[in-house]
Structure formats: C-alpha cells, structure tokens
ROKEZA-640245 format. One record per residue: x, y, z of N, C-alpha, C in turn; residue in one letter. Coordinates in steps of 0.2 Angstrom, whole numbers, padded with zeros to 4 digits, always signed. Atoms other than C-alpha are relative to their C-alpha. Layout:
BEGIN
XYZXYZXYZA...
end
This chain:
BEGIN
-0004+0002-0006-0456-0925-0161+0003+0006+0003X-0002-0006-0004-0447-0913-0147+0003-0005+0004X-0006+0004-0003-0431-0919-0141+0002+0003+0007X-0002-0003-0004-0430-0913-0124+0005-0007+0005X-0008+0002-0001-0412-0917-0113+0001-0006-0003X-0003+0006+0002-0406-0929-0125-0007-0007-0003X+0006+0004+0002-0424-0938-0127-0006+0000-0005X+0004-0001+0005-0435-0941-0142-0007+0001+0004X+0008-0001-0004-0456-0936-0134-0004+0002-0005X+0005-0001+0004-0466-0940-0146-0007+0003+0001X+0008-0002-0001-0484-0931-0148-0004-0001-0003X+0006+0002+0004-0498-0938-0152-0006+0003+0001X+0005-0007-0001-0515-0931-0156-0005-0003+0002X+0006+0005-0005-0527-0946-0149+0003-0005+0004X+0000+0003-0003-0516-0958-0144+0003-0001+0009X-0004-0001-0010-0509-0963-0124-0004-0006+0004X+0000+0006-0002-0513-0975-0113-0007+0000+0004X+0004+0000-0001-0528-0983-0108-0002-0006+0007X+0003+0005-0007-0536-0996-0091-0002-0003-0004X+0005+0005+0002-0544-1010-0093-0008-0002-0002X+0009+0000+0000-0561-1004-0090+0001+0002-0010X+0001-0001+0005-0559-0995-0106+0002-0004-0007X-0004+0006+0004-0549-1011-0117-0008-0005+0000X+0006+0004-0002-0565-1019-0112-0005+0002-0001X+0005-0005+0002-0577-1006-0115-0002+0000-0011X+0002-0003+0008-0573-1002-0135+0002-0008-0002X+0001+0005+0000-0567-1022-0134+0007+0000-0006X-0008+0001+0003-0548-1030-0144-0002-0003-0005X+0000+0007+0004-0545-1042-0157+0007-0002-0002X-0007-0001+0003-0530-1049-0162+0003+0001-0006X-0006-0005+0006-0517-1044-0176-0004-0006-0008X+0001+0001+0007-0525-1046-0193-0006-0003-0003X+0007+0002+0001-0544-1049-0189-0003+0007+0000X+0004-0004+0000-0547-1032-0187-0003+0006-0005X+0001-0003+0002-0548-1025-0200-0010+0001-0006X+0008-0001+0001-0567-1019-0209-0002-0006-0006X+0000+0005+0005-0566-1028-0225+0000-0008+0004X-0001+0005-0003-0562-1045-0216-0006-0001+0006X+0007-0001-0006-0578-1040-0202-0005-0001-0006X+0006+0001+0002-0588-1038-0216+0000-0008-0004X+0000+0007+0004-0584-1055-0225-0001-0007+0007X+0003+0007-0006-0588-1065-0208-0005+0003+0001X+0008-0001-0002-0606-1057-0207-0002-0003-0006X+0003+0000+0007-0608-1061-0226-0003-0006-0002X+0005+0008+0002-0621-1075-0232+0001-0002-0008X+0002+0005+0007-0624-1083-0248-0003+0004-0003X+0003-0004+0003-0628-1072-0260+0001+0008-0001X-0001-0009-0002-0622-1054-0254+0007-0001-0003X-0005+0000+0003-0611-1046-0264+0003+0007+0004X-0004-0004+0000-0599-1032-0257+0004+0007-0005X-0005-0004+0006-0591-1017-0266+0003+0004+0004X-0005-0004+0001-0576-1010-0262+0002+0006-0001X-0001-0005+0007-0573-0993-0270+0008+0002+0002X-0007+0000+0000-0553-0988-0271+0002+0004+0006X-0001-0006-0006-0554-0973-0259-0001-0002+0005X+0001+0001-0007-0559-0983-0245+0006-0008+0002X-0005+0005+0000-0545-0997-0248+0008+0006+0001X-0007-0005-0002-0529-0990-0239+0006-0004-0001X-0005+0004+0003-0518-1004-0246+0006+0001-0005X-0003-0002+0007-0507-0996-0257+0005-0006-0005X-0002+0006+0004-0501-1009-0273-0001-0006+0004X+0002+0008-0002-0511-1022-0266-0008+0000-0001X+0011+0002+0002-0531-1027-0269-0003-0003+0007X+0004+0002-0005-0541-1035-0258+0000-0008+0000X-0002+0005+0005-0541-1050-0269+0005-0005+0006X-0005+0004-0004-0527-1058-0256-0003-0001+0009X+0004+0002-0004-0538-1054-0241-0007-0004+0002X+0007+0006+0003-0553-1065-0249+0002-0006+0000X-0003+0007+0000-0542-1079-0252+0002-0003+0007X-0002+0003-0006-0536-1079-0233-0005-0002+0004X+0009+0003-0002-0555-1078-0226-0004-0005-0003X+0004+0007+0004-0560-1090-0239+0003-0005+0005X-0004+0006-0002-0547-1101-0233+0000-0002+0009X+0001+0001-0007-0550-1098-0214-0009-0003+0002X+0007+0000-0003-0569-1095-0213-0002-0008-0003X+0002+0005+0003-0571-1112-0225-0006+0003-0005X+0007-0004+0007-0583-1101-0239+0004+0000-0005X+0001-0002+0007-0584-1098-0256+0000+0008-0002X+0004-0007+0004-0580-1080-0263+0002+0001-0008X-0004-0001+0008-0578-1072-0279+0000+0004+0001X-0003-0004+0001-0567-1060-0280+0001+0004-0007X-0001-0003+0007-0569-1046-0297+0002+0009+0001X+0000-0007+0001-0566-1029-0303-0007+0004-0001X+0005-0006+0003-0578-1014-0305+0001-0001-0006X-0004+0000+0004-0577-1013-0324+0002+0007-0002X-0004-0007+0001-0576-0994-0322+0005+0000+0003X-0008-0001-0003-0559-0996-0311-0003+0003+0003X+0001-0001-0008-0568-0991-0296+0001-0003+0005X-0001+0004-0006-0565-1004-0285-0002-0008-0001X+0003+0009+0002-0570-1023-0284-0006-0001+0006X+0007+0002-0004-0583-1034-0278+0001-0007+0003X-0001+0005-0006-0583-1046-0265-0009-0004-0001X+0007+0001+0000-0597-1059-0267+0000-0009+0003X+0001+0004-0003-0602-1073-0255-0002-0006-0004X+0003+0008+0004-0604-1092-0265-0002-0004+0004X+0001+0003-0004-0608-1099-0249-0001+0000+0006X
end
C-alpha cells in the first residue's frame, strides 16, 4: 500500500476494473458456486471417483468433506466422502 495525501492506493498485480464485453467473455458465477472442487462434483456421474491431494486444497483446518455435504444436498446425489490412507488428501466419489 502507498499513502499518498492522506489516501491509502492500493497496488495490485493483475487486478483493476473490467467492461462488460470482458465480464462476458471469461463468464461470472455467483458467490460459492465457483469454486473447482464443486465444478467438478456437478460434471461427475455414477461411478467417478475424485481425488483431492492436500496441496491443491486452500482451505486451511477444514476438509472438503463439508463441501460434499452442501453439493450432495443441493445437486440431490449421493457422495462418499474418504481419506487417502497415506494422509495425502481424500476422495470424492459419485453414488449416484
């Protein structure tokens, strides 16, 4: 940040303000559909299992595990929700 007369101006390194062409272009979603995990569990069929691995989970003291329950509970499907047994991550798997 760089306080010039009296004003915080913040600098950012990609963000800033965009049109509509562009809003439209790379396309929105609203708050709490966007994220990858939850994209992949509404493409996922009967049978497809998912895996997780820790490093690509950015949820610090939380699992995944609470976002299977909300997509179960929205999309109307069946997951199961487990761990790696080496503590690598979990596995997401479609029952329905």
């Amino acid at each position: 940040m760089v306080l010039i007369q009296n004003t915080i101006v913040m600098k950012f390194k990609k963000s800033g303000f965009v049109n509509k062409e562009e809003v439209e272009s790379v396309g929105k979603l609203p708050p709490g559909n966007a994220h990858p995990i939850r994209k992949v569990m509404r493409t996922m069929k009967k049978g497809k299992i998912f895996r997780v691995y820790k490093e690509d989970w950015n949820q610090a003291g939380r699992t995944p595990q609470y976002m299977v329950k909300d997509e179960a509970e929205k999309l109307k499907k069946d997951f199961e929700f487990s761990y790696v047994a080496d503590d690598s991550g979990w596995f997401i798997e479609c029952l329905e």
